[in-house]
N, C-alpha and C positions, 0 to 999 in steps of 0.2 A: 504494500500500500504506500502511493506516495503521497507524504503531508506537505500542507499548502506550506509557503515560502513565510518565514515569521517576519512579522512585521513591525512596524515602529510602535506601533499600539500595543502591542504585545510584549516587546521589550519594556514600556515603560511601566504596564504594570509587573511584571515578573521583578523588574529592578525596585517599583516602588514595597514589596512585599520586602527583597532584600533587604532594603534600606530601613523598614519597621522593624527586620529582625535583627538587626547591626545595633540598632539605637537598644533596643528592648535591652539587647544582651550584653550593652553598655550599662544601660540602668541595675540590670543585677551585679555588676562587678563593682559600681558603686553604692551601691546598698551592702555588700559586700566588706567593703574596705571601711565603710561609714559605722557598720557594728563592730568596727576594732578586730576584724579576721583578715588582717594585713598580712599578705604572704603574694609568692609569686605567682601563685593558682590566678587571684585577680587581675590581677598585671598583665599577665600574659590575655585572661578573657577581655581585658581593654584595650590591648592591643591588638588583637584578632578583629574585635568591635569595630575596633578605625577604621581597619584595612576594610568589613564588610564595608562600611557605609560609603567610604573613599570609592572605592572600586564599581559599587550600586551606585554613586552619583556620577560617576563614570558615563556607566552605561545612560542613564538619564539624560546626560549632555549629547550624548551620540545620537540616541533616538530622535531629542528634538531636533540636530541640525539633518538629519534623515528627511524627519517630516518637512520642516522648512525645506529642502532640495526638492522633497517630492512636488511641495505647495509652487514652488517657483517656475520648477517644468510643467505643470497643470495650469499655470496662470499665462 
């Protein structure tokens, strides 16, 4: 079965899901470190955190100048 070609619309919500779970798991690593269970288990899940959201706003900027390219050859 071949699946249709993924598209800008689709990238941006998959990356916007990403990007809820970056933050989320930001937020536990600071609730985390906020109850005085300061070790590098946290640190490390805040740094993973970054990179999720970094990387998912990534894709977010791509998608949009995607769609902007598409919008500009349609017009």
């Amino acid at each position: 079965m071949i699946s249709a070609p993924f598209s800008p619309g689709q990238a941006l919500t998959t990356a916007l899901g990403g990007l809820q779970s970056g933050v989320a798991q930001l937020n536990r690593a600071a609730e985390t470190v906020a109850t005085g269970k300061v070790g590098v288990e946290p640190m490390i899940d805040a740094m993973v955190a970054e990179q999720t959201v970094a990387q998912n706003a990534a894709v977010i900027r791509t998608a949009d100048e995607m769609q902007g390219t598409l919008l500009d050859i349609l017009v």
